[in-house]
C-alpha positions as CSV (number, residue, x, y, z in Angstrom):
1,X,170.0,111.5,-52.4
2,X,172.4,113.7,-50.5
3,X,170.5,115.5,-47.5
4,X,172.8,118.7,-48.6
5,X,171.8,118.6,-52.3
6,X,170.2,121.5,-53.5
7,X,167.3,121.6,-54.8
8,X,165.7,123.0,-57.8
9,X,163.1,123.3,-60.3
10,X,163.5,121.7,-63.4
11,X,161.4,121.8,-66.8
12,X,161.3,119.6,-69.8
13,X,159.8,120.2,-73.2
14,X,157.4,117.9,-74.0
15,X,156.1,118.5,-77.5
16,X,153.5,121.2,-76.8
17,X,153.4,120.7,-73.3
18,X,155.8,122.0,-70.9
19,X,156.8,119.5,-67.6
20,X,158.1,121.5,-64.7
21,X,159.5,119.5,-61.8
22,X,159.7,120.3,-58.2
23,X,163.3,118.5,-56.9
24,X,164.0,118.7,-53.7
25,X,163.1,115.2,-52.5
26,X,165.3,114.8,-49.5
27,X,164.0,117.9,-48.0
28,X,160.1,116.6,-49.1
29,X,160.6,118.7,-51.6
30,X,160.3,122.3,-49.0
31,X,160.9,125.4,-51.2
32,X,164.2,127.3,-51.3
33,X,163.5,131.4,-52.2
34,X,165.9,130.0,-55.9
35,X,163.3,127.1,-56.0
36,X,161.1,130.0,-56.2
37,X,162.8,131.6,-58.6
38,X,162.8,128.9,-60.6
39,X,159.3,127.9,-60.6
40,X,158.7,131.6,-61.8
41,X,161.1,131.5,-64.9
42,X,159.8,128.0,-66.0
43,X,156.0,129.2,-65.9
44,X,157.2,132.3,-67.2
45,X,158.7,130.5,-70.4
46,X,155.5,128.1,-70.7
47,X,153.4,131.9,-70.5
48,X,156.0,133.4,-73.2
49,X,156.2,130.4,-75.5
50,X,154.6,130.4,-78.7
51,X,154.6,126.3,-79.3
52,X,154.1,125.6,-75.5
53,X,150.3,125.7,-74.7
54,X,149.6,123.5,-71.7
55,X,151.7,123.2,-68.3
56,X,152.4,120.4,-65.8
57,X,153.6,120.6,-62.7
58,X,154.5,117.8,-60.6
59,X,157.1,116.7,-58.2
60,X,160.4,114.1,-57.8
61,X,159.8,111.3,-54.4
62,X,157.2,110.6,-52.3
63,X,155.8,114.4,-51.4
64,X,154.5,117.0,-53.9
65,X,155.9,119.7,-51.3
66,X,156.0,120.3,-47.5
67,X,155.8,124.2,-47.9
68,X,158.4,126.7,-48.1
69,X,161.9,126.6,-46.3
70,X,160.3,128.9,-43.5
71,X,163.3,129.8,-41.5
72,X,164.7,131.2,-45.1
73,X,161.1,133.2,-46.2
74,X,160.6,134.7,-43.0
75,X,162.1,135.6,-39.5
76,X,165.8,136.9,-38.7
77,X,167.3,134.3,-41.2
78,X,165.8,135.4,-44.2
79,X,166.8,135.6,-47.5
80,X,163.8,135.6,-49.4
81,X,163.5,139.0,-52.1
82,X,160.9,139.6,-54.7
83,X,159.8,137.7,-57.7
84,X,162.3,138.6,-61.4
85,X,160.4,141.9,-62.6
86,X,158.4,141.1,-65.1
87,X,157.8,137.3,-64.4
88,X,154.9,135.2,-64.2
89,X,153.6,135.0,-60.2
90,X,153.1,130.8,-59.8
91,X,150.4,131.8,-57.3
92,X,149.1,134.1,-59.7
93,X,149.0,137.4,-57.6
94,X,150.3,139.6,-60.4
95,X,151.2,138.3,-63.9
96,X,149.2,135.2,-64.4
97,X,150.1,132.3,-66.9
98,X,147.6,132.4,-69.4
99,X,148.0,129.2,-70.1
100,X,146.6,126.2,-68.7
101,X,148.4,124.0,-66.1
102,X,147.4,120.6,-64.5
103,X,149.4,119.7,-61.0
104,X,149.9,116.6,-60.2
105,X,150.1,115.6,-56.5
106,X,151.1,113.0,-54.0
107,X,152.0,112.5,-50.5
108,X,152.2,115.5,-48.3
109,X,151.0,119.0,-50.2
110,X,151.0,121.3,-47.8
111,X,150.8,125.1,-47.4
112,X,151.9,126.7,-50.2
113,X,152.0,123.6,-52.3
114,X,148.3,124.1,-51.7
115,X,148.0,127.1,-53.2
116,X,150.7,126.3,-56.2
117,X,147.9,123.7,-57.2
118,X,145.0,126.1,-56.8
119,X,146.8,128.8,-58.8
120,X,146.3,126.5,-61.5
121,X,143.5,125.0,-63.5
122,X,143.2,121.4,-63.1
123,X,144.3,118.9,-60.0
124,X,144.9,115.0,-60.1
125,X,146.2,113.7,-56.7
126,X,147.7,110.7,-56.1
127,X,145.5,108.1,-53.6
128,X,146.8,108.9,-50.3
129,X,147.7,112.5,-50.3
130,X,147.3,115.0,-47.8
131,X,146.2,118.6,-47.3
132,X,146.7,120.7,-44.8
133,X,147.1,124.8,-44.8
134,X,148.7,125.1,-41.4
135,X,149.9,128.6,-41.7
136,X,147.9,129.8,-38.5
137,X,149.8,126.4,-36.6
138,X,153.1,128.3,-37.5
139,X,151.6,132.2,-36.3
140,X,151.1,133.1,-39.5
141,X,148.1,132.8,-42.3
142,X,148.2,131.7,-45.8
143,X,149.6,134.9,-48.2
144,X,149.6,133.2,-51.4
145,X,145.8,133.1,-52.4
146,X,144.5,130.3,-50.3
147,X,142.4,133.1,-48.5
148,X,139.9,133.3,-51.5
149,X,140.3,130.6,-53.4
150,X,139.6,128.0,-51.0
151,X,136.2,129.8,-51.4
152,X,136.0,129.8,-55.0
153,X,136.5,126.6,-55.2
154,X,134.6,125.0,-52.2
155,X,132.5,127.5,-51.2
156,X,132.6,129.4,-47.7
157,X,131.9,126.5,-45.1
158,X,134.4,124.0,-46.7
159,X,136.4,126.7,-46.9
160,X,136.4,128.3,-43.5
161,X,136.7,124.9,-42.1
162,X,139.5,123.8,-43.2
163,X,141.5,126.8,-43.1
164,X,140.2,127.6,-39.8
165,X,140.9,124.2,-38.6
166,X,144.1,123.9,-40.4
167,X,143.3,120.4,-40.2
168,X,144.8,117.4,-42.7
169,X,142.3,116.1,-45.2
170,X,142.2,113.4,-47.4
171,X,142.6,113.4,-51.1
172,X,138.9,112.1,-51.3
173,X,137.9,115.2,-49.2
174,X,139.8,117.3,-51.5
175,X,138.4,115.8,-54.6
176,X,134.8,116.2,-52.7
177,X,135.0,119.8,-52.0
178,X,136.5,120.6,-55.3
179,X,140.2,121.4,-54.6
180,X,140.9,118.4,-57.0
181,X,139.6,117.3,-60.0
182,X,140.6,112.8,-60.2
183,X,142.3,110.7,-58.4
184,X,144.4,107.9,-59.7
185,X,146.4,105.1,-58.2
186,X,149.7,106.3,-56.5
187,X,152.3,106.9,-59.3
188,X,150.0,107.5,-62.0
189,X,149.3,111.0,-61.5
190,X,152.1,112.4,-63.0
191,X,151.1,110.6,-66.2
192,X,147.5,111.2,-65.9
193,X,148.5,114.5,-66.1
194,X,150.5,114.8,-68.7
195,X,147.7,112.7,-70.7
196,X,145.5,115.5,-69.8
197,X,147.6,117.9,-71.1
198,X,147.7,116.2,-74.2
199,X,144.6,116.1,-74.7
200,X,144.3,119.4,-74.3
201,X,146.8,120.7,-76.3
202,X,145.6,119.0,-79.4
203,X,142.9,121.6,-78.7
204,X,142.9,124.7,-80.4
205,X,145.5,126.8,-78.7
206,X,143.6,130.7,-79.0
207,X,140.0,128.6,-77.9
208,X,141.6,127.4,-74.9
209,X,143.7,130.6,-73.8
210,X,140.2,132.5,-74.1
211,X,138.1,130.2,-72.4
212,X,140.8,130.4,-69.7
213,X,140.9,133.9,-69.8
214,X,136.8,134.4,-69.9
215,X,136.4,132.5,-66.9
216,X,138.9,134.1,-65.2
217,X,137.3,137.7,-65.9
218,X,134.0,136.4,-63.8
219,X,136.0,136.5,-60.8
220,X,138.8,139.0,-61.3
221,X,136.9,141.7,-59.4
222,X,136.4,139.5,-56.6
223,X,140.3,138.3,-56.5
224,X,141.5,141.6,-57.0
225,X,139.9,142.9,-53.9
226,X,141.7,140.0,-51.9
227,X,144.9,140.1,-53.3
228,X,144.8,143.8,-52.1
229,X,144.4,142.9,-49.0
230,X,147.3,140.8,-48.7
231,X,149.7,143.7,-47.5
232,X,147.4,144.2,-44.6
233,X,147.2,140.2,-44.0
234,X,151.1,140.2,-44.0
235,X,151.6,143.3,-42.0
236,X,149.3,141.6,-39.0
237,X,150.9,138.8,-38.8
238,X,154.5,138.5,-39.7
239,X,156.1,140.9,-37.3
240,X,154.2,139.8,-33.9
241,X,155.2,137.5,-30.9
242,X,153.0,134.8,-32.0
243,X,155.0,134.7,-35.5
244,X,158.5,134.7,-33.8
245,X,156.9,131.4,-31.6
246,X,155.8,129.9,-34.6
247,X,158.8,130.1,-36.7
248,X,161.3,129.0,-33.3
249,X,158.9,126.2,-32.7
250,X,159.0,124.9,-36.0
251,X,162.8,125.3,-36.0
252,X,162.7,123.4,-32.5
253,X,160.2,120.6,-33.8
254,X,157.8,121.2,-31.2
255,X,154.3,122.9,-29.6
256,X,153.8,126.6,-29.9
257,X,152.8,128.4,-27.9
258,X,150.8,131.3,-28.8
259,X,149.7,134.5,-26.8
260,X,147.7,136.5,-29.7
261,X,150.3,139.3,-29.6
């Protein structure tokens, strides 16, 4: 694969289910702000779809995704703009899919690939992936929901350890703490998945949507208050000294250096 190819999202129509496919391999598959885009329109399609009641999302090579393309989401260099009006969020911030979605990981899921799985319902990973929500190694912190639902999913000391630490963790830790559901040999999770979502949706279609939608009304008031806070979060962070050294020593491959300015 061409290390100038673009990448892209891609989706596939498999009867009820709906594959989308993160393709940007050669670049361990690091989103682009169209990437983005994508990602939006294809869950947007699943959410807007009459015969389309499950989701999967997986990815092409040997990395569900190394994060976003940072130099191109934030600093001097960016070219990053808001989500199509109207469209489903794939962190789920705003318009949430109301259907369900299984991601299927492997390799490095980092960041916000993190938090794409999490914005979901169900997780296989692959033997052998890795974690990591490095955001504060970069001079930055996580803005797309990893703030609270680490903690609804592994409660606050998992939680706070990891994305304190901003540590790599295993796929058994991930599986332990409840960030992921099974794990399966390398190169089966993709299918795993998609068996999953068969299963499901031979289910009835209104059942599960409402069962999905129940469980998400327990913790809506708790989310809300934490999306809100985002802004603030984003404000703090993005347009200090310690950001500008994080970004410039991940474009430079090495140490940063931080000064808590």
């Amino acid at each position: 694969m061409s290390e100038d190819r673009v990448g892209q999202v891609r989706n596939e129509t498999h009867g009820h289910v709906l594959k989308i496919i993160i393709d940007n391999a050669a670049k361990r598959n690091a989103f682009s702000p169209e990437m983005m885009d994508q990602l939006s329109d294809a869950l947007t399609r699943l959410d807007d779809t009459e015969e389309l009641r499950v989701g999967v999302v997986c990815a092409e090579g040997d990395h569900f995704t190394a994060g976003l393309d940072m130099p191109k989401f934030f600093g001097p260099t960016a070219v990053a703009g808001p989500l199509p009006e109207g469209n489903v969020d794939p962190f789920g911030l705003r318009r949430q899919c109301r259907k369900p979605i299984i991601t299927a990981v492997q390799g490095i899921v980092y960041t916000v690939g993190i938090e794409l799985m999490l914005a979901g319902d169900i997780v296989v990973a692959a033997e052998g992936a890795r974690f990591c929500q490095m955001e504060a190694k970069r001079g930055i912190a996580p803005l797309a929901g990893a703030h609270f639902r680490y903690i609804t999913r592994a409660g606050w000391g998992d939680a706070m350890y990891h994305l304190l630490l901003c540590d790599e963790f295993t796929a058994e830790r991930a599986y332990k703490i409840g960030l992921v559901q099974e794990i399966v040999p390398a190169g089966q999770q993709v299918g795993r998945a998609m068996a999953l979502a068969g299963i499901i949706a031979g289910n009835a279609p209104l059942g599960i949507q409402v069962t999905k939608q129940a469980g998400r009304a327990f913790i809506e008031a708790g989310e809300a208050a934490a999306i809100a806070a985002i802004p603030e979060i984003r404000a703090r962070v993005l347009d200090t000294a310690d950001a500008r050294e994080g970004i410039q020593s991940f474009v430079e491959r090495r140490a940063a250096v931080f000064t808590g300015r």
